[in-house]
N, CA, C and O of each residue as an XYZ file, in Angstrom:
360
protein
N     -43.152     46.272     42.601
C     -42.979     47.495     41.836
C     -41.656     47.428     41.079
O     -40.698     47.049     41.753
N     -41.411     47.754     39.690
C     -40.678     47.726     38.723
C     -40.009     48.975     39.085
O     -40.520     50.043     39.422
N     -38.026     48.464     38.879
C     -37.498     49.773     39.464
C     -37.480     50.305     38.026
O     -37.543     49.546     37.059
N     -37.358     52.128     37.885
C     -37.351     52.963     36.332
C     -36.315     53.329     36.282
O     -35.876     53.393     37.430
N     -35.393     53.723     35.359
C     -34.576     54.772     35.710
C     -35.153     56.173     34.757
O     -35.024     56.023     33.542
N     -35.582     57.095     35.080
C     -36.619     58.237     34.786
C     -34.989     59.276     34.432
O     -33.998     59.194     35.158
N     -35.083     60.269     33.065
C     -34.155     61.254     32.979
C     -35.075     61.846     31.822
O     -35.700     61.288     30.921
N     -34.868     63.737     32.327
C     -35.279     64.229     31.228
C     -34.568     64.649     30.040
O     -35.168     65.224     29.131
N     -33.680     64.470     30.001
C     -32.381     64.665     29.086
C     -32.664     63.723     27.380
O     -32.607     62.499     27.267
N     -32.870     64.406     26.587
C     -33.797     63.605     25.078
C     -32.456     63.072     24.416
O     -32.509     62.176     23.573
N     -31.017     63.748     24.889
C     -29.715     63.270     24.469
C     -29.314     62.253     24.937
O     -28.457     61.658     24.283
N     -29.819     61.598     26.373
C     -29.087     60.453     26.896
C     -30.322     59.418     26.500
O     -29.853     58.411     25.969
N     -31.787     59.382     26.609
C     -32.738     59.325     26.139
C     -32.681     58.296     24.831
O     -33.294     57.232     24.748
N     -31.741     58.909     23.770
C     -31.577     58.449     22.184
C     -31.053     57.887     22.154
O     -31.366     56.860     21.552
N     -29.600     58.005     22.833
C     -28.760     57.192     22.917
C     -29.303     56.005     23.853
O     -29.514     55.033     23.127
N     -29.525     55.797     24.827
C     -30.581     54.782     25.460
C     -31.233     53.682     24.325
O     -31.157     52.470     24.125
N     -31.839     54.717     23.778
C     -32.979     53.820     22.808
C     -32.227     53.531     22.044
O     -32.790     52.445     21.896
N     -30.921     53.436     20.941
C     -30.828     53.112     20.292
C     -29.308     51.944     20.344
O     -28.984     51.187     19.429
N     -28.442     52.142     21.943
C     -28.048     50.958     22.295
C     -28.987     49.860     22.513
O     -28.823     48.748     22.010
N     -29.891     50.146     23.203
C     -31.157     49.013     24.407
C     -31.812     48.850     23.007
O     -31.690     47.631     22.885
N     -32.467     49.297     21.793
C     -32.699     48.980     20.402
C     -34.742     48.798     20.763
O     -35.652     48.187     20.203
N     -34.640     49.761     22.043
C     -35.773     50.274     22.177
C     -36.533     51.593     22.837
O     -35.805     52.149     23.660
N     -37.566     52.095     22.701
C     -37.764     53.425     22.909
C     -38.673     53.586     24.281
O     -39.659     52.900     24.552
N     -38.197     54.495     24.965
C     -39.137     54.702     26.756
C     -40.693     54.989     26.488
O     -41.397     55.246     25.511
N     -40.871     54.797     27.966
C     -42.173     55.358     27.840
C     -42.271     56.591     28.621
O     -41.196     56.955     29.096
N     -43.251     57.302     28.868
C     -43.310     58.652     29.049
C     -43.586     58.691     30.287
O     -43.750     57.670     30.954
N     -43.686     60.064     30.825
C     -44.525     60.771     32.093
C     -44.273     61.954     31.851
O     -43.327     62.360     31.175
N     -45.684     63.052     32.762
C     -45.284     64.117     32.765
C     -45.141     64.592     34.251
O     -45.874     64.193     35.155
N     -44.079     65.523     34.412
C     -44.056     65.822     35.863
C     -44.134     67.255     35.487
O     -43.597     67.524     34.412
N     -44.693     68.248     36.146
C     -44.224     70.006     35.940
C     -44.099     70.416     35.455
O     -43.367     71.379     35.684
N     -44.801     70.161     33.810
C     -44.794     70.125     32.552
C     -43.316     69.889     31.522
O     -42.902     70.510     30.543
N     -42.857     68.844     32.176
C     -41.761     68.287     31.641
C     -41.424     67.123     31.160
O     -40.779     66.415     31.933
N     -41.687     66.646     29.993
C     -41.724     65.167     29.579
C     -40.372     64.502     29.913
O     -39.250     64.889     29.587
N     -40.766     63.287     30.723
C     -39.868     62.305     31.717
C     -39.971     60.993     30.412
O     -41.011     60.502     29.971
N     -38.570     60.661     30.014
C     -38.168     59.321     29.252
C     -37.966     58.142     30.185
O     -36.914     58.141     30.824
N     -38.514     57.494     30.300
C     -38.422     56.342     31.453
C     -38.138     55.007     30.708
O     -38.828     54.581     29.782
N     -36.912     54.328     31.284
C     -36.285     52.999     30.689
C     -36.466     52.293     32.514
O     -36.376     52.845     33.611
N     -36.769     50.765     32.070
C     -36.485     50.015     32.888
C     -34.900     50.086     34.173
O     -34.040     50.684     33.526
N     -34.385     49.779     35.383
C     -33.519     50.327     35.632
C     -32.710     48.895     36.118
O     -32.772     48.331     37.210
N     -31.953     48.530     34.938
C     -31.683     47.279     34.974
C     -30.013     47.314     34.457
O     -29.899     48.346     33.794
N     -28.940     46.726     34.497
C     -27.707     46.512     34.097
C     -27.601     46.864     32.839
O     -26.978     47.899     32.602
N     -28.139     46.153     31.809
C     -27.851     47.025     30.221
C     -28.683     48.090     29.755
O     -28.901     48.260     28.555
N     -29.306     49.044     30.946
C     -29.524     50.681     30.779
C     -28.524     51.391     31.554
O     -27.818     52.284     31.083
N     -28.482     51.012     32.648
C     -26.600     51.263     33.454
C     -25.630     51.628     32.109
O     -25.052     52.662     31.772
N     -25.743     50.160     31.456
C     -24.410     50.221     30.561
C     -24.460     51.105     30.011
O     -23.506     51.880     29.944
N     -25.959     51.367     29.231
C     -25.688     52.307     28.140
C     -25.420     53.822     28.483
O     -25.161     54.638     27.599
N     -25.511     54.201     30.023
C     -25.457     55.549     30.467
C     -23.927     55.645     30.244
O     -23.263     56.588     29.812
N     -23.433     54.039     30.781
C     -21.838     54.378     31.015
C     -20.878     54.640     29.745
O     -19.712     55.032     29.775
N     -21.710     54.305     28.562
C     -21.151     54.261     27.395
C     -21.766     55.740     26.765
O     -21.070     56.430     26.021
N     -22.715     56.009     27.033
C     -23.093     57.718     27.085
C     -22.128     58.440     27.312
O     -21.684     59.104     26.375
N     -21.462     58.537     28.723
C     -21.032     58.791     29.440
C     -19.121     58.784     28.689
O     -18.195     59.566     28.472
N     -19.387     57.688     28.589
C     -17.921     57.512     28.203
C     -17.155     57.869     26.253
O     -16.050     57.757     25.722
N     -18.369     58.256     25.871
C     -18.300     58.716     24.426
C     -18.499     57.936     23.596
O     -17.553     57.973     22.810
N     -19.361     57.080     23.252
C     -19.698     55.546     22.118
C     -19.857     56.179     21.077
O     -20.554     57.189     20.987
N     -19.213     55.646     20.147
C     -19.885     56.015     18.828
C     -21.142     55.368     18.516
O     -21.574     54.231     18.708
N     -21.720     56.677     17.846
C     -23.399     55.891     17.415
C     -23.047     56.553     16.006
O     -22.395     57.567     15.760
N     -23.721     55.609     15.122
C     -24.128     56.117     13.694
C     -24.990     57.725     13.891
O     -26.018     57.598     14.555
N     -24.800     58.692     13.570
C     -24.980     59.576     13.295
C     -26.252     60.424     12.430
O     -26.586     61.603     12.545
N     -26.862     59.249     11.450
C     -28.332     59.429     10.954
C     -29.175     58.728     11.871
O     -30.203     59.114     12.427
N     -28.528     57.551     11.942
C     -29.701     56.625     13.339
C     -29.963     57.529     14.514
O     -31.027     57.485     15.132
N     -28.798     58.499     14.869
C     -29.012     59.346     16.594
C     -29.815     60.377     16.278
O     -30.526     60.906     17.133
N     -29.786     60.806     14.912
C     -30.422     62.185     14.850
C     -31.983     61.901     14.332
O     -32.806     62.816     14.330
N     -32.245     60.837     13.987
C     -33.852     60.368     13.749
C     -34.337     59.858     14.690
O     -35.551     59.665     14.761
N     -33.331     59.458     15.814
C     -34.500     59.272     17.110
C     -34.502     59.888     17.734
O     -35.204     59.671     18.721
N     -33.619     61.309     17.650
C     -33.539     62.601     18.570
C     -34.986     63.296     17.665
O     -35.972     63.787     18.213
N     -34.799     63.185     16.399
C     -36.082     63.844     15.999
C     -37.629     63.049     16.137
O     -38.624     63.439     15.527
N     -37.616     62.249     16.762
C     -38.793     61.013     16.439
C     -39.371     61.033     18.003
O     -40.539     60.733     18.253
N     -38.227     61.497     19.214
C     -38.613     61.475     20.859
C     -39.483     63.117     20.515
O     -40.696     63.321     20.557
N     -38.402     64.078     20.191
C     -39.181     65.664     20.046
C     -40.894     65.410     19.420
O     -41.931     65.549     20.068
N     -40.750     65.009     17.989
C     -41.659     64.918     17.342
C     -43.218     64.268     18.549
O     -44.396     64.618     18.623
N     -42.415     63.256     19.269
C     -43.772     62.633     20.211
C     -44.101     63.536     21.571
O     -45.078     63.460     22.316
N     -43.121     64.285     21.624
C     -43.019     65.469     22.722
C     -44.077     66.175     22.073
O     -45.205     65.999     22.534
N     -43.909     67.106     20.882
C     -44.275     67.893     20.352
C     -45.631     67.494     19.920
O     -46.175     68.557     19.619
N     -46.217     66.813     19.787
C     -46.922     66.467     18.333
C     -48.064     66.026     19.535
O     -49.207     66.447     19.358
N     -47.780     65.150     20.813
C     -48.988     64.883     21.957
C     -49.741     66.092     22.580
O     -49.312     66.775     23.511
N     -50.981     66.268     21.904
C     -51.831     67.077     22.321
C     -52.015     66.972     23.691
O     -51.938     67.946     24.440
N     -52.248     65.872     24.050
C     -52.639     65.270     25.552
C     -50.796     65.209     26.533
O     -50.246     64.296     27.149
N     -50.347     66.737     26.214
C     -49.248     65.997     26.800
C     -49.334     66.674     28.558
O     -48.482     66.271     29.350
N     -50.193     67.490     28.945
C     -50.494     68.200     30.255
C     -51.529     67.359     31.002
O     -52.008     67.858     32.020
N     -51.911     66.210     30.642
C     -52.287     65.086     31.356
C     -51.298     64.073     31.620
O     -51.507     63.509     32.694
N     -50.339     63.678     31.024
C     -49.532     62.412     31.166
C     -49.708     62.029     30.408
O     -48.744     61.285     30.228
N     -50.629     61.883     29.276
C     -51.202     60.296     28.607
C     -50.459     60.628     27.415
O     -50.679     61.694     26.841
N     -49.514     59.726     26.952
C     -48.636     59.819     25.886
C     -49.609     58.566     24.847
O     -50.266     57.609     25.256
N     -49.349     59.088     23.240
C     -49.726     58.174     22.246
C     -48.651     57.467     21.682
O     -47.693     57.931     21.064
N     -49.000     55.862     22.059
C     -47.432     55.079     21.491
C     -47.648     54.964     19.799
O     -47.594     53.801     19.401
N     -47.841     55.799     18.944
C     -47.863     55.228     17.688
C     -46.553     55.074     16.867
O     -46.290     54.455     15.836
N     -45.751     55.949     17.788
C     -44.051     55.953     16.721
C     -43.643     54.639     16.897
O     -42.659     54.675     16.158
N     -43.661     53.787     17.220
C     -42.725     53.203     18.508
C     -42.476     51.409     17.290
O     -42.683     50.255     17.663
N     -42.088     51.789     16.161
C     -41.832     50.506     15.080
C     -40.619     50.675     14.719
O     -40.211     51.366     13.786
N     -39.809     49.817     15.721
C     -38.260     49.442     15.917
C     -38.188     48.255     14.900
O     -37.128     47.652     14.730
């Protein structure tokens, strides 16, 4: 079994995806969409650099803050779990 590191937070989430220069996959728990990254040393890092204030380009953070919502929003099927990967062209 593959360890995750699971957070619902769409701010640490972006930043995630756009150090790691890729985007999670989903779950739903309690009707709350769960961002799930592998739970490996350079997702660590990027929390710690979250964490520690990194600069990110500023149009890049705010189009994948709008691009995670948009797949939040936009999955009809989102009260089953089953997320649609169609955004997902890094």
């Amino acid at each position: 079994m593959k360890k995750e590191f699971v957070t619902c937070d769409i701010w640490l989430a972006s930043t995630i995806s756009i150090l790691l220069k890729t985007y999670p996959s989903f779950r739903v728990e309690n009707n709350k969409p769960l961002f799930i990254f592998p739970a490996n040393d350079d997702t660590y890092r990027a929390i710690a650099e979250f964490n520690g204030g990194t600069v990110i380009n500023v149009y890049e953070y705010s189009r994948v803050v709008m691009r995670l919502k948009a797949v939040v929003a936009e999955n009809t099927s989102m009260r089953t779990g089953k997320f649609r990967q169609k955004y997902w062209n890094i």
